[in-house]
C-alpha positions as CSV (number, residue, x, y, z in Angstrom):
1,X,33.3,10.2,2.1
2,X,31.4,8.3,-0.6
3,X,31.7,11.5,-3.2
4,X,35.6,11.2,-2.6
5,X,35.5,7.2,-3.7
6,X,33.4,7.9,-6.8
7,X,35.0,9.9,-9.6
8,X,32.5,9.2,-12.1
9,X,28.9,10.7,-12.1
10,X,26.6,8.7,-10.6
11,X,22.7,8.5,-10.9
12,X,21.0,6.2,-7.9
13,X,17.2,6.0,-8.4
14,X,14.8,6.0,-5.5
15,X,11.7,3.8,-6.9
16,X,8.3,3.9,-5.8
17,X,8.1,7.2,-4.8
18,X,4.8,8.2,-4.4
19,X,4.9,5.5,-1.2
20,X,6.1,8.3,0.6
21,X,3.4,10.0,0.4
22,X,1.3,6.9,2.7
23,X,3.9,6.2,4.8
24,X,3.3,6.4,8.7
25,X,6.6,9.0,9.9
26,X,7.6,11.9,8.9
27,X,9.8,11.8,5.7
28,X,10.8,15.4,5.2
29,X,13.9,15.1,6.3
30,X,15.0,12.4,3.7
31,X,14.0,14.8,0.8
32,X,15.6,17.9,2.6
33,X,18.9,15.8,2.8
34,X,18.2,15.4,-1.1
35,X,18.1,19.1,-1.3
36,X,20.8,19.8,0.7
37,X,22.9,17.8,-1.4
38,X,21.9,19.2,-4.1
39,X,22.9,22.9,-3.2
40,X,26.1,22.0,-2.3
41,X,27.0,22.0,-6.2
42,X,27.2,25.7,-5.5
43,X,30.5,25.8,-3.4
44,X,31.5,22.1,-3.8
45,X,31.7,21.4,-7.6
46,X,32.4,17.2,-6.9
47,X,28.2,17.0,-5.9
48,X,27.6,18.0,-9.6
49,X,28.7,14.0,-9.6
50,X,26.0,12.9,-7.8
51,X,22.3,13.1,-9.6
52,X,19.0,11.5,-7.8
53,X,16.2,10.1,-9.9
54,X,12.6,9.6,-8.1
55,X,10.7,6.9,-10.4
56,X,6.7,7.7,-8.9
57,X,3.7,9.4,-9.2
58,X,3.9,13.0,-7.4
59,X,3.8,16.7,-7.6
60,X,7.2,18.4,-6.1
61,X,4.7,20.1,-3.8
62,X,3.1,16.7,-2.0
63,X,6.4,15.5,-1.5
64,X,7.2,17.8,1.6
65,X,4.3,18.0,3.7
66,X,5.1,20.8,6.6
67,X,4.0,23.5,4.7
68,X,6.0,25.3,7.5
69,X,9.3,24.8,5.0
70,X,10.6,25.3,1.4
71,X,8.7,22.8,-0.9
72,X,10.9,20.5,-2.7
73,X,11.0,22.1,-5.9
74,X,14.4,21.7,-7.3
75,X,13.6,19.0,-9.1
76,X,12.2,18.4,-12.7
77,X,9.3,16.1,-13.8
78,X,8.9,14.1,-16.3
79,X,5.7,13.8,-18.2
80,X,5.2,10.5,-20.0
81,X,3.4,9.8,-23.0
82,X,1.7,7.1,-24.4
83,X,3.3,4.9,-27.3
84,X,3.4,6.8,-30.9
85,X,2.8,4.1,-33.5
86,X,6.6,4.0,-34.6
87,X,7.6,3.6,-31.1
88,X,5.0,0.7,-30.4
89,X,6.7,-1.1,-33.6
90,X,8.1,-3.7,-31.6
91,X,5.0,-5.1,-30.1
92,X,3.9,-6.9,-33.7
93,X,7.2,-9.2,-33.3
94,X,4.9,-11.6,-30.7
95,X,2.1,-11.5,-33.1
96,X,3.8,-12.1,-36.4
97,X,2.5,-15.7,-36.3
98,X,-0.9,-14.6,-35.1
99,X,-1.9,-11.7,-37.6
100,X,-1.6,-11.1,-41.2
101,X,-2.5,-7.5,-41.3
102,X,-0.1,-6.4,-38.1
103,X,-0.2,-2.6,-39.1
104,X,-4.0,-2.2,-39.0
105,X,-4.2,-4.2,-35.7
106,X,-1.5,-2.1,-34.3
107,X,-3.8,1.0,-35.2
108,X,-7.1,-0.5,-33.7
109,X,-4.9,-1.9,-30.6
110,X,-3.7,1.8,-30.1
111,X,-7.1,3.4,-30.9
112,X,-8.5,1.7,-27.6
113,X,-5.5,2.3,-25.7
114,X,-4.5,5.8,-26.7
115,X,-0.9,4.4,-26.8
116,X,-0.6,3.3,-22.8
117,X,1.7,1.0,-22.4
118,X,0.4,-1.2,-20.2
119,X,-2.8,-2.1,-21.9
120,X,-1.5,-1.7,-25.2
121,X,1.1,-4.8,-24.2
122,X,-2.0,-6.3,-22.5
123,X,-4.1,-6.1,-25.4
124,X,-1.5,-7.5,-28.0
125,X,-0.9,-10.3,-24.8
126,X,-4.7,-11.0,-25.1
127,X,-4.4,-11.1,-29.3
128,X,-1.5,-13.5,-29.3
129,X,-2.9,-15.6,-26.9
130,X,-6.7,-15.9,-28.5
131,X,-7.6,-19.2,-29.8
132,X,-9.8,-17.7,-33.0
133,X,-7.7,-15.8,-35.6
134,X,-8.2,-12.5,-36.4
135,X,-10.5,-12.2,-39.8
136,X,-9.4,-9.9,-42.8
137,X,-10.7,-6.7,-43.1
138,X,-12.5,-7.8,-39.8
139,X,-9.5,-6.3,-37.2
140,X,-11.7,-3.6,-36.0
141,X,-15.0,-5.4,-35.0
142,X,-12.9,-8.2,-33.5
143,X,-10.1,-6.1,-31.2
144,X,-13.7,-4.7,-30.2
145,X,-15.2,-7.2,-29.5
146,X,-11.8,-8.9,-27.2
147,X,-11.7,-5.6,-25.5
148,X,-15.4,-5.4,-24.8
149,X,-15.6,-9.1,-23.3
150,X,-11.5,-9.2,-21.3
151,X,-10.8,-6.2,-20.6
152,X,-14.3,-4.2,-20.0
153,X,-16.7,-6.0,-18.9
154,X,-16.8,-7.2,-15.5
155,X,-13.2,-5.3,-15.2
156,X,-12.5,-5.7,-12.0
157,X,-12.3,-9.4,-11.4
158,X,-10.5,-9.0,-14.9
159,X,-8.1,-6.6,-13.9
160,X,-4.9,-8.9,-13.7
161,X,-2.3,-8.1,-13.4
162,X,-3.6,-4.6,-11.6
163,X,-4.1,-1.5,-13.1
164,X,-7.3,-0.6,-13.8
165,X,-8.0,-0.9,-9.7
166,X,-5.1,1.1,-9.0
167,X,-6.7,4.1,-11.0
168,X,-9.8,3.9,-8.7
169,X,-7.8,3.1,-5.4
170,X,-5.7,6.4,-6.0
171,X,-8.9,8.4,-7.0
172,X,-10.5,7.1,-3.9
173,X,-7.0,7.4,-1.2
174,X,-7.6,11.4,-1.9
175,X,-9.9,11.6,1.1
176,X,-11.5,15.2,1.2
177,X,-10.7,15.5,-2.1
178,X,-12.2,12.9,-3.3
179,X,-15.1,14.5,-4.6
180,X,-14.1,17.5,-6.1
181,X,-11.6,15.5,-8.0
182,X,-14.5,13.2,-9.2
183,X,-16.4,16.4,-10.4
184,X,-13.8,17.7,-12.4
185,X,-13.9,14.2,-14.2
186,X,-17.2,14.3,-14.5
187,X,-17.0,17.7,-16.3
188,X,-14.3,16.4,-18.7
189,X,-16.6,13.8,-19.7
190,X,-19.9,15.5,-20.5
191,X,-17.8,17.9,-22.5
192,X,-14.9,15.8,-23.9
193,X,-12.0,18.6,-22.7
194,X,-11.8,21.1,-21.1
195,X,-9.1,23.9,-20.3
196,X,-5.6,22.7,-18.1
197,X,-6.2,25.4,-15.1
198,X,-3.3,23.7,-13.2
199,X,-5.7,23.0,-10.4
200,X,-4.9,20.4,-7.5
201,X,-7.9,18.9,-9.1
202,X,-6.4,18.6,-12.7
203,X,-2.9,17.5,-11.4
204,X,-4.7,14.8,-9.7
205,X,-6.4,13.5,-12.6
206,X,-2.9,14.1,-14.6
207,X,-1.1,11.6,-12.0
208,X,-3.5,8.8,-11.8
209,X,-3.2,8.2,-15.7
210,X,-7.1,8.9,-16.2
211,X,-6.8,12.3,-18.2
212,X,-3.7,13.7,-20.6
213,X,-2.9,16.8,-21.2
214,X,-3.1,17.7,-25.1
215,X,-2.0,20.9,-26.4
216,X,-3.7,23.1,-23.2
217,X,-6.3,20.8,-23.2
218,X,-7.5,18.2,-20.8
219,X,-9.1,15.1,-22.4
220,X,-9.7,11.2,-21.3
221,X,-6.6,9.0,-22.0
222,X,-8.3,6.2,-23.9
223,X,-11.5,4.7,-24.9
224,X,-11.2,1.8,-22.4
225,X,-10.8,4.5,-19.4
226,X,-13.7,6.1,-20.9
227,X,-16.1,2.9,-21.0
228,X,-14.9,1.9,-17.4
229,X,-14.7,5.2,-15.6
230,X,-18.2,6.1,-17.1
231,X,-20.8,8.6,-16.1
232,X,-22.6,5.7,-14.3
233,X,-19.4,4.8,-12.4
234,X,-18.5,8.4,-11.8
235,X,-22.2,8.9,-10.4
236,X,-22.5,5.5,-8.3
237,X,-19.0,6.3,-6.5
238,X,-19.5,10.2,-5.7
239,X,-23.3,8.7,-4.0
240,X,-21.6,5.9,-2.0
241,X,-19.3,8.4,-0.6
242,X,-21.8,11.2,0.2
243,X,-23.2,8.6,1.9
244,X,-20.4,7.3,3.9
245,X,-20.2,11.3,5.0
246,X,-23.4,11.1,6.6
């Protein structure tokens, strides 16, 4: 009935997706009825109106979990990148008053952020709100030394608003896999990359944001996941939970 009132495509978005994945019933059914729709294209050409967008952070395969039935695997995901420098363009406009070199702070901002959007806005938030101006030919030492003191040191009662903590409370949700997770980090930090093996391991690390994919090559996102998620923190958090395991 609601196909034959719309004659127009129509796209509805299902947000927050990945909450499925938490959630305390069984929500196959809702993502089967998604398939269902969608294979009805094949002998009712008025579905090809109707599109579904999942905005979250899952694999197709984690979506259904009674391995029992088909995985939902008809749809396609979308890797995001980080901001290119022509695309982050528009975040010098709030610091036009505050800057007078705005392309070279743009390049350090970007160098510690790897082009995430989320601390990339943060950091330029940070900049245009600082109360000492940036010195010439001083941008580097400076953005440094603002990352060092608001965003990296003592980072979690700094995290605001959240995102750093989310990294470490999805690494941490993972349960059993927890710690071989952890280890794969760990290996992509004492040798810089390493090769994409499509793992459950690597797909994790690809979700939470920590590690991109470059070329077929797995690397840290950024400097300031680098200087958080350390080999000290990497090393403290895989002892508390071997303990916890006791």
């Amino acid at each position: 009935v609601f196909l034959e009132k719309v004659a127009e495509p129509t796209i509805i978005f299902i947000d927050e997706l990945d909450s499925i994945l938490s959630l305390s019933f069984d929500t196959d059914d809702f993502l089967i009825l998604l398939r269902t729709l969608y294979n009805r294209r094949a002998d009712q050409p008025k579905f090809n109106r109707l599109t579904f967008v999942m905005l979250g952070v899952a694999t197709p395969s984690q979506l259904i979990q009674d391995k029992n039935r088909t995985p939902f695997n008809i749809g396609q995901a979308i890797q995001l990148e980080g901001f290119k420098k022509h695309e982050a363009q528009p975040l010098l406009r709030g610091l036009a008053d505050q800057v007078s070199s705005p392309q070279i702070v743009l390049k350090e901002v970007l160098s510690w952020t790897g082009g995430q959007p989320f601390l990339s806005q943060k950091i330029c938030l940070l900049i245009r709100d600082a109360k000492t101006p940036i010195p010439i030919n001083g941008e580097s030492g400076w953005i440094e030394n603002l990352v060092q003191t608001q965003i990296i040191n003592n980072w979690e009662t700094q995290d605001e608003p959240e995102h750093l903590r989310t990294i470490r409370d999805r690494l941490l949700s993972l349960k059993q896999q927890t710690i071989p997770v952890l280890q794969q980090y760990q290996s992509i930090l004492e040798q810089g990359q390493i090769a994409n093996d499509n793992s459950l391991e690597q797909s994790e690390l690809l979700l939470s944001g920590l590690i991109i994919k470059q070329a077929d090559m797995l690397q840290i996102a950024n400097r300031i996941y680098a200087a958080i998620f350390d080999h000290k923190w990497v090393n403290s958090t895989l002892e508390a939970i071997r303990q916890q395991n006791l």
